[in-house]
Each structure stands twice: as structure tokens, then as C-alpha cells.
NULUM-31097 format. One record per residue (C-alpha): x, y, z; residue in three letters; residue number from 1. Coordinates in Angstrom, 1 decimal, padded with zeros to 4 digits. Each point is the difference from the previous one (the first is absolute). Example, Ala and Ser with C-alpha at 12.3 -4.5 7.8 and 13.67 -1.06 7.14 Angstrom:
BEGIN
<<012.3,-004.5,007.8>,"Ala",1>
<<001.4,003.4,-000.7>,"Ser",2>
end
This chain:
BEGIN
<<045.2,-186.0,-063.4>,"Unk",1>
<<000.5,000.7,003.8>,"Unk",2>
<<000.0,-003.2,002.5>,"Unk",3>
<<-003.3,-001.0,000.8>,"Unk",4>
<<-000.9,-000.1,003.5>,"Unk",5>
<<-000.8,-003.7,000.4>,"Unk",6>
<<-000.5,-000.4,003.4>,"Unk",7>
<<-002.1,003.3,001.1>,"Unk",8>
<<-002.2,-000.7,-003.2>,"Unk",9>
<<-000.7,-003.2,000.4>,"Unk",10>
<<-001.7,000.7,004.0>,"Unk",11>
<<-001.7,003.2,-000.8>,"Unk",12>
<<-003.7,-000.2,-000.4>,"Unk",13>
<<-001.7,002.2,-002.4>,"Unk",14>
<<-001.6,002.5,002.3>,"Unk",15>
<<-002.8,002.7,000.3>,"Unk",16>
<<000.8,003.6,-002.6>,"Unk",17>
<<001.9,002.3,001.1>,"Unk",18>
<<-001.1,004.1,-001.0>,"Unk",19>
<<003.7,000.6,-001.1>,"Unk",20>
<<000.5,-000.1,-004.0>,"Unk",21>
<<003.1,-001.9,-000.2>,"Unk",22>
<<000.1,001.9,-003.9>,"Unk",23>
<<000.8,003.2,001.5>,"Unk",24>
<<004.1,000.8,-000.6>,"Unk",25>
<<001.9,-000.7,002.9>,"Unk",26>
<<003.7,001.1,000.5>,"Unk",27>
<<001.3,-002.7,003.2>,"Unk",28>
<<002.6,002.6,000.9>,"Unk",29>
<<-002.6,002.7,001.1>,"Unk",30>
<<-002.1,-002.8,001.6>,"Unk",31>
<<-001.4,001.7,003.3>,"Unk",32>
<<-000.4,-003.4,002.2>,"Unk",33>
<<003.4,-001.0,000.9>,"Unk",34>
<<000.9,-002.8,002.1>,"Unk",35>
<<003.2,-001.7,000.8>,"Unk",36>
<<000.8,-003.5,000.5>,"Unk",37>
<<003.8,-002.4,001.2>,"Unk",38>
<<-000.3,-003.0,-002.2>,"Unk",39>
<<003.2,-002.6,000.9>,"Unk",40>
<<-001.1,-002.0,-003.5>,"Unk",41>
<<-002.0,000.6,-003.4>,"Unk",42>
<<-003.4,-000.8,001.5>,"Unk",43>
<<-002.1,002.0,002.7>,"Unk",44>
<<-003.2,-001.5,001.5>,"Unk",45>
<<-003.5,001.2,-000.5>,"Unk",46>
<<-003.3,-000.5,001.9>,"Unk",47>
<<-003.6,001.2,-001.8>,"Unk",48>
<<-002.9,-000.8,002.1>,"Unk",49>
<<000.0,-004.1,000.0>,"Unk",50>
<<003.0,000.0,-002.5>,"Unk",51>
<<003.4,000.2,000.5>,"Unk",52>
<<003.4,-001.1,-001.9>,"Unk",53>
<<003.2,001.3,-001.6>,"Unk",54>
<<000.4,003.1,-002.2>,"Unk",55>
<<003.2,-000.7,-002.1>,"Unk",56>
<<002.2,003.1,-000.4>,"Unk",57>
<<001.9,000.5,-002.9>,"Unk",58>
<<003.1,001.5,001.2>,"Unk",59>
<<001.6,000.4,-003.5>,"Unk",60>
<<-001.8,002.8,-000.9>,"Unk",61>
<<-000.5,003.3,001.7>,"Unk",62>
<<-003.9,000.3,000.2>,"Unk",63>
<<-002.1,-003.3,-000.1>,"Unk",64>
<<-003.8,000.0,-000.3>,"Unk",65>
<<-003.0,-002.2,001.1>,"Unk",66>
<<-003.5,000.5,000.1>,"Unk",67>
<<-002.8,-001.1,002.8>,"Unk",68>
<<-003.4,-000.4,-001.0>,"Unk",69>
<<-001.4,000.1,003.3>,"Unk",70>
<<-002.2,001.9,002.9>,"Unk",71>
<<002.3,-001.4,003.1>,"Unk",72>
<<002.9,002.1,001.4>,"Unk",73>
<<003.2,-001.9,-000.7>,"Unk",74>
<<002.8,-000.8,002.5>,"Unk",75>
<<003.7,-000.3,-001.5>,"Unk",76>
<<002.4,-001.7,002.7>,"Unk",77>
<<003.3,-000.6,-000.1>,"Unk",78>
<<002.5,-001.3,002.7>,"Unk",79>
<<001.0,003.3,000.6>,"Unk",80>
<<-003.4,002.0,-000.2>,"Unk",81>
<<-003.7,000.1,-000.4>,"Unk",82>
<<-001.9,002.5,-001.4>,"Unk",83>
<<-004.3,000.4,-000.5>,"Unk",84>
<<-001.0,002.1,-003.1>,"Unk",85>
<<-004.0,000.5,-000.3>,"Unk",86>
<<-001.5,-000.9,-003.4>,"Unk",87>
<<-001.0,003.5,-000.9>,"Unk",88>
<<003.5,001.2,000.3>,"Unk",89>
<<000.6,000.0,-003.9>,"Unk",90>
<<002.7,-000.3,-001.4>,"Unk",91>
<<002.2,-001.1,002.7>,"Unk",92>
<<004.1,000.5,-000.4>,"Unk",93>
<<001.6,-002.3,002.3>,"Unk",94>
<<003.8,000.5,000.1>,"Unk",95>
<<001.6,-003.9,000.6>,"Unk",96>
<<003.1,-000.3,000.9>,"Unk",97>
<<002.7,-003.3,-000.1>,"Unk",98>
<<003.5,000.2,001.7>,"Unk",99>
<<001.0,000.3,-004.1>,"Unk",100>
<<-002.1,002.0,-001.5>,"Unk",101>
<<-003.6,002.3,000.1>,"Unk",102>
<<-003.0,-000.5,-002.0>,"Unk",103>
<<-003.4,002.2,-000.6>,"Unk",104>
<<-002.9,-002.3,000.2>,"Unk",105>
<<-003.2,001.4,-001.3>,"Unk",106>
<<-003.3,-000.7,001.6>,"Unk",107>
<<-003.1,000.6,-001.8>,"Unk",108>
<<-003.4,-000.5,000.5>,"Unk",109>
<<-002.1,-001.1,-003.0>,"Unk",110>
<<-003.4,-001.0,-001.3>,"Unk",111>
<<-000.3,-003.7,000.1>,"Unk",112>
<<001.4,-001.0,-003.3>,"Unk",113>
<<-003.3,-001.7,-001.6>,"Unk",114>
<<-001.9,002.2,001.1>,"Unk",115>
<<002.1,002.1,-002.3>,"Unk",116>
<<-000.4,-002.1,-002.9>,"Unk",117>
<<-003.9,000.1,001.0>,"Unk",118>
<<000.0,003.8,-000.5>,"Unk",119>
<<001.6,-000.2,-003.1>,"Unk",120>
<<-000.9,-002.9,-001.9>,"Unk",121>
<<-001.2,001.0,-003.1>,"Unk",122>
<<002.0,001.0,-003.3>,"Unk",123>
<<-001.4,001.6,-003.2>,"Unk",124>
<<-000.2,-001.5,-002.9>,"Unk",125>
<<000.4,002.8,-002.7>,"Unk",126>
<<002.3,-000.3,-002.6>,"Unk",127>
<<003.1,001.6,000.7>,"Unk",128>
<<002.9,-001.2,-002.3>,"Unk",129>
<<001.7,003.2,-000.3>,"Unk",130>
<<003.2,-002.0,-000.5>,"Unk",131>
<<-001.2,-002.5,-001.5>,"Unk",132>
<<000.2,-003.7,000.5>,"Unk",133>
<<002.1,-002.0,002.6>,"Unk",134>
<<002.4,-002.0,-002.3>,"Unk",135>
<<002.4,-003.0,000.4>,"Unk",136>
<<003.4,-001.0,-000.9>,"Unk",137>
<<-000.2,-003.4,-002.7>,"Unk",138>
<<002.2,-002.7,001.1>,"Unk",139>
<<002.1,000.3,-002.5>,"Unk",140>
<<001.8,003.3,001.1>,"Unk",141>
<<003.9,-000.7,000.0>,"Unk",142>
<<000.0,001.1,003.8>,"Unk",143>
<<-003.0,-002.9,001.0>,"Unk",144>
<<001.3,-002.6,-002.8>,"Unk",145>
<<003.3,000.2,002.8>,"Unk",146>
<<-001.7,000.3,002.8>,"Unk",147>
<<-001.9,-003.4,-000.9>,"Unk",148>
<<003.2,-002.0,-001.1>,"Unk",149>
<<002.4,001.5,002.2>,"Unk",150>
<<-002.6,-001.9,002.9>,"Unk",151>
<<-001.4,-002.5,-001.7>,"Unk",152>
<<-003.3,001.2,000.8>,"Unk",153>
<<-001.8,-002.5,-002.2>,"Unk",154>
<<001.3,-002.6,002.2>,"Unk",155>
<<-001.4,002.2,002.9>,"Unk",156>
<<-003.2,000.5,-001.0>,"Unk",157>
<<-000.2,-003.9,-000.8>,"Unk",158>
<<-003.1,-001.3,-001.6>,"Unk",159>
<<-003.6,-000.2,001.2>,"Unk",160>
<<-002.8,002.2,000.0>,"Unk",161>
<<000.9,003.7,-000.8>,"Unk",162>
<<-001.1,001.2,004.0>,"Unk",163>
<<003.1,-003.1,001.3>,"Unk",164>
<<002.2,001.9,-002.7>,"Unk",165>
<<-001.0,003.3,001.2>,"Unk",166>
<<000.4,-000.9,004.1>,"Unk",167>
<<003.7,-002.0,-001.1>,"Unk",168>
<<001.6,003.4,-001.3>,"Unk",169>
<<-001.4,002.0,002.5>,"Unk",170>
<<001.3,-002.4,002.9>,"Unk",171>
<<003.6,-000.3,-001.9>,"Unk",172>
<<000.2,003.9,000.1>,"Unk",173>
<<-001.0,-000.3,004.2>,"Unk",174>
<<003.0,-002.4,000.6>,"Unk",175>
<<002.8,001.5,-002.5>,"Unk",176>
<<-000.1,003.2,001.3>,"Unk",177>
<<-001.1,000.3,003.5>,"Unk",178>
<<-002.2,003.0,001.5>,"Unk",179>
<<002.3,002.6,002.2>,"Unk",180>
<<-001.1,003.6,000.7>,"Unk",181>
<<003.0,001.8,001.4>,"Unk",182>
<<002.4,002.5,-001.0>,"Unk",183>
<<002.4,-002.3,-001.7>,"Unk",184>
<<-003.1,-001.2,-002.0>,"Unk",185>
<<000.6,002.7,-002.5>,"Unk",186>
<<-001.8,000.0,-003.4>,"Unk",187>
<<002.7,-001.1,-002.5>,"Unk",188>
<<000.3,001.9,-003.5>,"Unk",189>
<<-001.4,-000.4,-002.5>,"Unk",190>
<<-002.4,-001.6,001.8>,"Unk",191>
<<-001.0,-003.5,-001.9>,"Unk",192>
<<-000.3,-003.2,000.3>,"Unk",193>
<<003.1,-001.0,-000.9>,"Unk",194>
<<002.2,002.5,001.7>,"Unk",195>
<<-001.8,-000.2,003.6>,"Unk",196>
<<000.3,-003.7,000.2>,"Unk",197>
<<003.6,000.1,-000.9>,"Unk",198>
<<000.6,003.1,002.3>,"Unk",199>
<<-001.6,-002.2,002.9>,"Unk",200>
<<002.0,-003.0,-000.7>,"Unk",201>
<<003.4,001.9,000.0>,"Unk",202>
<<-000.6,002.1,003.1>,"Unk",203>
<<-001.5,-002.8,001.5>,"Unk",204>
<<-003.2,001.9,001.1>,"Unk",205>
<<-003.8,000.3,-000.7>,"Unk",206>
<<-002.5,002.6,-001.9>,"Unk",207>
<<-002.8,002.2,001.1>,"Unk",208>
<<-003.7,-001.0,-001.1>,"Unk",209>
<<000.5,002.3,-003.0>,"Unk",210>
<<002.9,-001.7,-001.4>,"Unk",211>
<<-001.5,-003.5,000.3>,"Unk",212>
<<-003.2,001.0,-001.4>,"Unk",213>
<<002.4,001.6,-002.7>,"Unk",214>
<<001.5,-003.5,-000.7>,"Unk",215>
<<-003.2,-001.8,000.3>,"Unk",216>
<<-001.6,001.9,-002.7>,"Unk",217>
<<003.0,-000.3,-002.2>,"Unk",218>
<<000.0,-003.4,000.4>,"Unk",219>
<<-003.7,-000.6,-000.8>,"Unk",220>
<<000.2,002.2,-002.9>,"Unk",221>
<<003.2,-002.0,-001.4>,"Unk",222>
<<-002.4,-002.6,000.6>,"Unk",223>
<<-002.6,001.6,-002.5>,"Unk",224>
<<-002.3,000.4,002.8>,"Unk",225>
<<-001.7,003.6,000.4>,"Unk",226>
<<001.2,001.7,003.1>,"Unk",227>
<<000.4,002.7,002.0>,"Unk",228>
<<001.3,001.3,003.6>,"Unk",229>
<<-002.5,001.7,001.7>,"Unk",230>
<<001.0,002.1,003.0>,"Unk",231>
<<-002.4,-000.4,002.7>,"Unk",232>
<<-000.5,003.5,002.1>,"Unk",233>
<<-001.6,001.3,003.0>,"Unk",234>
<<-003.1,002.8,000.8>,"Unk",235>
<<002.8,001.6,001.9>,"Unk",236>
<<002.3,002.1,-002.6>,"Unk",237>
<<002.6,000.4,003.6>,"Unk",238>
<<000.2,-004.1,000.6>,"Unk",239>
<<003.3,-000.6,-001.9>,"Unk",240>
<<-001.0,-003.6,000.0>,"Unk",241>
<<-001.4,-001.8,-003.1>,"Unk",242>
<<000.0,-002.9,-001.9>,"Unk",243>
<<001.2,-001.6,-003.4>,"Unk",244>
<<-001.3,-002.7,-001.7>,"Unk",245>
<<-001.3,-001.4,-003.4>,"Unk",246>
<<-002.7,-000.2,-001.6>,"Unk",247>
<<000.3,-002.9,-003.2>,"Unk",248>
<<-002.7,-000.9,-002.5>,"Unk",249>
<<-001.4,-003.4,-000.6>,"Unk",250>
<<-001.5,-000.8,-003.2>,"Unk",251>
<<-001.7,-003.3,001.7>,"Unk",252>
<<-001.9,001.9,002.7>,"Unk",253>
<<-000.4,003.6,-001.7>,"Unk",254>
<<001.0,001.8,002.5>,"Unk",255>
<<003.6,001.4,001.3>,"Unk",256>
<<001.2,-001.9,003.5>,"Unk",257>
<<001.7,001.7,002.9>,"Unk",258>
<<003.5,-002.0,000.5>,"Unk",259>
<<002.6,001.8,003.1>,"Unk",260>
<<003.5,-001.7,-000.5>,"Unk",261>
<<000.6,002.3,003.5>,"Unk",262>
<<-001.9,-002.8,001.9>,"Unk",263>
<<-000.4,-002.1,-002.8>,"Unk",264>
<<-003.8,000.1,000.3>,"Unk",265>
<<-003.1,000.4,-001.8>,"Unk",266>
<<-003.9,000.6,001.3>,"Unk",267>
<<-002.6,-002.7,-000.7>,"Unk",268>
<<-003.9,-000.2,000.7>,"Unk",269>
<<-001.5,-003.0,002.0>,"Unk",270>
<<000.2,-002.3,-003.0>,"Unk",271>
<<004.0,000.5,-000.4>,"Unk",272>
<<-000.4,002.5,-003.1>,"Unk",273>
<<002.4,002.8,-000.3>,"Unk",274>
<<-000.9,002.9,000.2>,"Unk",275>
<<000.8,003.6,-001.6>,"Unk",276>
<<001.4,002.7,002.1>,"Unk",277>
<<-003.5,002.1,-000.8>,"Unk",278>
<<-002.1,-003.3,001.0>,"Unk",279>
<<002.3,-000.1,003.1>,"Unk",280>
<<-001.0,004.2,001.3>,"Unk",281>
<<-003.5,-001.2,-001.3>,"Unk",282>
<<-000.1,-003.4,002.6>,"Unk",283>
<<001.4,002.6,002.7>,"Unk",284>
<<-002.6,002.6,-000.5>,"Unk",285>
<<-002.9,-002.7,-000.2>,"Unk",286>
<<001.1,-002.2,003.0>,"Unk",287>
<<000.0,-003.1,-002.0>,"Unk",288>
<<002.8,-002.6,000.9>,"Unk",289>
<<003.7,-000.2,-000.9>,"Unk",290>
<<003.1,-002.2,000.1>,"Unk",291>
<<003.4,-000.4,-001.5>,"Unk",292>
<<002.0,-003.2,-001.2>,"Unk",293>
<<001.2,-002.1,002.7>,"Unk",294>
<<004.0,000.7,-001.2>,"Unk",295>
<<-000.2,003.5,000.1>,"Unk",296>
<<003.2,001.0,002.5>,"Unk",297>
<<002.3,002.9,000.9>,"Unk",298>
<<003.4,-001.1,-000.1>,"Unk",299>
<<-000.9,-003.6,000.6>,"Unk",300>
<<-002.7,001.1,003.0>,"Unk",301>
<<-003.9,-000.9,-001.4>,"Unk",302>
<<-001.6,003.5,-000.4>,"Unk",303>
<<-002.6,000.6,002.7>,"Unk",304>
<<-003.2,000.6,-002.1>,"Unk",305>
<<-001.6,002.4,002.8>,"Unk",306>
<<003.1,002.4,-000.1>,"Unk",307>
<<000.1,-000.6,-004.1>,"Unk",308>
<<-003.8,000.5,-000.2>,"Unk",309>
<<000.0,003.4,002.3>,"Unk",310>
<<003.5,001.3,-001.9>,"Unk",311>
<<-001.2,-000.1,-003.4>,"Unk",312>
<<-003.5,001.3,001.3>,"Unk",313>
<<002.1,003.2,000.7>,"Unk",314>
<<001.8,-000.3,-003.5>,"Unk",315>
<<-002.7,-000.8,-002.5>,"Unk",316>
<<-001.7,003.4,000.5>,"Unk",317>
<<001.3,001.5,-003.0>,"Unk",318>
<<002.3,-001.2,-003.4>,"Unk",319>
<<003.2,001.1,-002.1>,"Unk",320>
<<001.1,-001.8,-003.1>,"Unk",321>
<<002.0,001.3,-002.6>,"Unk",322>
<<-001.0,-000.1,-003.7>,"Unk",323>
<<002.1,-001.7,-001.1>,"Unk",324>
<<001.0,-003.8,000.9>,"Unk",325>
<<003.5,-000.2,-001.7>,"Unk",326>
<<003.2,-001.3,001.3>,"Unk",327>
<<001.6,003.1,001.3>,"Unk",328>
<<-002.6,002.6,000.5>,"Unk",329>
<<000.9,001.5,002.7>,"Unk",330>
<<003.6,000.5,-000.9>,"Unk",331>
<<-000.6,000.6,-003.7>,"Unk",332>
<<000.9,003.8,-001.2>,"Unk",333>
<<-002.6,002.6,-001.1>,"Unk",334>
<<-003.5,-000.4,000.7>,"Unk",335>
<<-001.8,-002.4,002.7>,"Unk",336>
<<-003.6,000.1,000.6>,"Unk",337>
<<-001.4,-001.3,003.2>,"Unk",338>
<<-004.2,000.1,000.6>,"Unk",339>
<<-001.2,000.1,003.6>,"Unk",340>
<<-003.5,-001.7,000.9>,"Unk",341>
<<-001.8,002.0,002.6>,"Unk",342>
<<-003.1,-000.4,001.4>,"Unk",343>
<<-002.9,001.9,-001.0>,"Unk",344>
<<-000.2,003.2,002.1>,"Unk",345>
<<004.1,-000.2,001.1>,"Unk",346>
<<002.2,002.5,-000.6>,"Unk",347>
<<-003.0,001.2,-003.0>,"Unk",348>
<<002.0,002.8,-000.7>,"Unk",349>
<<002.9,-002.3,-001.9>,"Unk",350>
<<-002.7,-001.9,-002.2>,"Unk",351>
<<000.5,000.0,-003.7>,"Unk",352>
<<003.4,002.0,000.8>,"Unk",353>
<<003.7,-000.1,000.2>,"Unk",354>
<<002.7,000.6,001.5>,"Unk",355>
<<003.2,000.2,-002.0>,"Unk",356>
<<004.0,000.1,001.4>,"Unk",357>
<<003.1,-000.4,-001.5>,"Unk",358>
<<003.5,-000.8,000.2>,"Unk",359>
<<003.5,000.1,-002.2>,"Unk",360>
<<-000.8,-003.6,-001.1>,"Unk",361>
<<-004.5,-000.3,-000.3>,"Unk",362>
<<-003.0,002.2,000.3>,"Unk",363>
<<-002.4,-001.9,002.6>,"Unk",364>
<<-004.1,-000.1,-000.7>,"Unk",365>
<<-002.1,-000.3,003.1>,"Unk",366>
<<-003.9,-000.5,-001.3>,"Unk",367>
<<-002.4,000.0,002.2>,"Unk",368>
<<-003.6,-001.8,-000.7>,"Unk",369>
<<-002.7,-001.6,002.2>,"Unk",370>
<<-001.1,-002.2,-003.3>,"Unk",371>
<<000.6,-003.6,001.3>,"Unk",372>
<<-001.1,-000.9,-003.4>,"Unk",373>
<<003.0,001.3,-001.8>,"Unk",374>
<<002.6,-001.2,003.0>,"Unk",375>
<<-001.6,-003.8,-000.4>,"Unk",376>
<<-000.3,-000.1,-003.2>,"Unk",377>
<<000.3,-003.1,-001.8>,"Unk",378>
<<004.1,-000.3,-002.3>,"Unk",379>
<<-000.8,-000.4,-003.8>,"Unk",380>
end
């Protein structure tokens, strides 16, 4: 998934609505509001009202995007040049430029992001199992029996209470293979447990939140514990930006945990229970208090819960899980079924349908349901 913008999010305060639907396509190229700023470095300076900081600039790829849910104009400064853009100049192409190198950052405007969730909170509840059942691989699969011995993951998960066992494997994935979102972080094929983790280690390099969720899952699975990844998405179909993580079931508390080996981090209520990533939009959307464990880091740095709390408040608007949980499944040949979660009243159209693609190697399933009965629904 694309670099998140750590500093710029982290100083933004969730502002008043703005009239422009962010859901409406956008093509940056034929973006009317141009602007052009001389950077010397990857980082330009921004001023909102009372706020002010660092946008980061990812100069490795061609466009780069960030979102400002705010009524202030915004001032972007540079050594070089300053330039004022009004608030209801939307979107906003600003052409950046290094001694190196040129970038497109996008600009856009949006509705405050839980106020988003507010809007569309609900989900339906009728059955909709057109594809049956989510299902699980056992732990005795060939390709799990080796990823379990090869990494001694008994010895990893240790002993204890089956939530210690469950927060060990998930912090062993966030340290062996280390979260990097660049072009050199390409997803390796076949994409499994096994193969990433040995891909990273040779080429001395990281994964994308995709491919650790990918091993995490694998991992619990070979573990005989009921998983899946869940891919986190945005109201905004344009934002490029999303977020994988995993959702695994315990049998002690009923109920399926959100675990992200990214920033090796997990939600919890006021009385230190962890929570499930549906509990987690729900606490958003109601107001009602948050925190993450203590240990939860980025590449050694503790995660900032504010910037944490407002990025997955962007994320958490809408779900995509594929059917299957198997070691694999996303690599495997023939068919792959993936079920999207949208909110009652989003993108309507697509409920109870399909979309269906294919290559030389797989035909590819995209269902589309707002039944957040079915997408929970508790493993057999």
C-alpha cells in the first residue's frame, strides 16, 4: 500500500464538510488547479489556519496523493517558493519539483472522515450467501505443516492464554519481515507465506501491508487458528491508499480480533479488551474511547495513536476478504472469490452482484454485499 503521510496526518484536525463528493471519478492529469512548487528535499511545509508541519513527498513515484479534511486555505512553502491555494479549489494538482526528479501531488478536499462513517453506519443483515460460506485451511495442509516447522512457530506462539499466543505470532511476523512500501517492495509470486519471507530475507528488503497480512494469516491458520486478511478501504474509490490487516478468531472471547503486523498493533476499549475491526468503525462512529498497546511501533518508532486513530478512520469505511482463507489464494490457478462489505446505501447498484475478470492462469470473483452478517460471520 502507498507511504502513509505520517507527519501531515498526524497535525491535521478533522475539519468542517466540504460540498465536494470526493466519490466522484477524478483523472489528476486533467486536474484544472495547477500549481507549481521548487522543493530542495522530500518534504514541503504546510500552514492550515492554527496548524502547520511537513507534507512528506514521495518522490519515487510519479503522482502522490493526500487528503485534507479541512475549511482553512493551506499554504505549501518550500525554500525556494510559497504558494496559497483556497479550500474550495478542489482538486488541486500541484506540480513539485526536486533538483532529481518531479512529482504530482494531489490535493483534495474531503468530508471529515467520521463524519463519513456517521453517514454510513449501518449494514443489512439479510442473508446473502450466494457463495456460500467463508472457509479455512486445517493445520494440517502440507504447505502450513512447513510453514509451522520450518519456524518453529510453536515455540513462537509459546504458552499461555490463547490472546498471548495470538499477539506472539502476530509480533514475530512485525519483526521478521519489516513493513516497506516502495517500488522495490514488489509482491513476490506465488504469493505465500513461505515464499515472501524467503524473498525478503535474500533481497534483503521488506513487504507491503498485503504481503504481511498474507503471512500473518498463514501463520495463524498453520496455527489452527481461524483467520483472515481483511483489506481495509476508503469512501473515496480515487484514494489509492488502503489498508491490510487480519482479522483472527478466538474461541475464548467469541469474537474475531483485529491484529496489524504493519505496526504491530491491535485496538482495545478502556478496560484493555481487544477489539474487532467492526467494534473498532463502531467506537469511531459512537465517540466512545480508544487505545492501542503500548509496543505498537513503525520500524522501531511507537505508533502515534492520534495519526493511527484518524488513518484507519479513513480506512475502515468499507471491507474486502476473499473466500477463501488458504495458503496461496491469491496466487492459486482458476477460480478466486473475493466478497466486498459496503455500507448500506454505497455504491447500491453492486449489491448482491458481481463482477467477474480473467486471466491465462484464474478467473477472479468480485461479490459485492452490504450483509455484515455474512462478512462477520462466525468459522465452523
Amino acid at each position: 500500500m502507498r507511504r502513509l503521510h505520517l507527519i501531515l496526518l498526524l497535525l491535521i484536525i478533522m475539519g468542517v464538510l466540504h460540498a465536494e463528493n470526493s466519490n466522484t471519478a477524478f483523472d489528476p492529469i486533467k486536474a484544472e488547479a495547477k500549481f507549481y512548487l521548487h522543493s530542495a528535499n522530500d518534504t514541503i511545509g504546510f500552514k492550515m489556519g492554527t496548524d502547520e508541519g511537513e507534507i512528506a513527498v514521495d518522490f519515487l513515484d510519479s503522482i502522490d496523493y493526500t487528503e485534507l479534511p479541512s475549511k482553512d486555505d493551506i499554504i505549501l512553502f518550500s525554500g525556494q517558493d510559497t504558494i496559497i491555494i483556497k479550500y474550495d479549489t478542489v482538486p488541486i494538482k500541484v506540480i513539485i519539483t526536486s533538483p532529481n526528479d518531479t512529482v504530482i501531488e494531489i490535493i483534495k478536499f474531503i468530508k471529515d472522515r467520521i463524519e463519513l462513517l456517521k453517514e454510513y453506519s449501518t449494514f443489512a443483515n439479510i442473508p446473502s450467501i450466494e457463495y456460500g460460506r467463508f472457509y479455512y485451511s486445517s493445520p494440517s495442509d502440507p504447505n502450513l505443516t512447513k510453514l509451522r516447522e520450518t519456524y518453529n512457530l510453536d515455540s513462537v506462539a509459546g504458552g499461555g492464554s490463547e490472546i498471548d499466543r495470538i499477539i506472539r505470532l502476530m509480533n514475530w511476523v512485525h519483526e521478521m519481515v519489516p513493513h516497506e512500501d516502495s517500488k522495490k517492495a514488489y509482491n513476490p509470486k506465488p504469493s505465500n507465506a513461505l515464499n515472501i519471507i524467503e524473498v525478503c530475507k535474500s533481497e534483503k528488503r521488506g513487504a507491503n501491508c498485503r504481503m504481511l497480512a498474507t503471512i500473518l494469516n498463514e501463520v495463524y491458520l498453520s496455527m489452527g487458528f481461524k483467520s483472515r486478511h481483511a483489506t481495509c478501504l476508503p469512501y473515496n474509490k480515487e484514494d489509492p491508499d488502503c489498508h491490510v490487516v487480519n482479522m483472527v478468531y478466538s474461541d475464548s472471547l467469541g469474537k474475531w480480533l483485529y491484529m496489524d503486523p504493519t505496526q504491530g498493533a491491535y485496538f482495545m476499549d478502556d478496560s484493555g479488551n481487544i477489539l474487532s475491526i467492526s467494534e473498532v468503525r463502531d467506537y469511531l462512529i459512537e465517540n466512545k474511547s480508544l487505545q492501542i498497546n503500548n509496543d505498537a511501533n513503525y520500524h522501531g518508532v511507537p505508533t502515534d495513536f492520534g495519526w493511527y486513530k484518524n488513518y484507519m478512520a479513513k480506512n475502515l469505511f468499507r471491507f474486502l476478504c476473499p473466500l477463501g482463507s488458504k495458503f496461496g489464494y491469491e496466487s492459486r490457478a482458476g477460480e478466486r472469490i473475493w466478497i466486498t462489505l459496503n455500507p448500506t446505501g454505497y455504491d447500491a447498484a453492486k449489491n448482491m452482484k458481481a463482477d467477474t475478470t480473467s486471466d491465462s492462469t484464474a478467473q477472479y470473483i468480485d461479490y459485492y454485499t452490504d450483509n455484515a452478517g455474512y462478512f462477520w460471520m462466525k468459522p465452523e
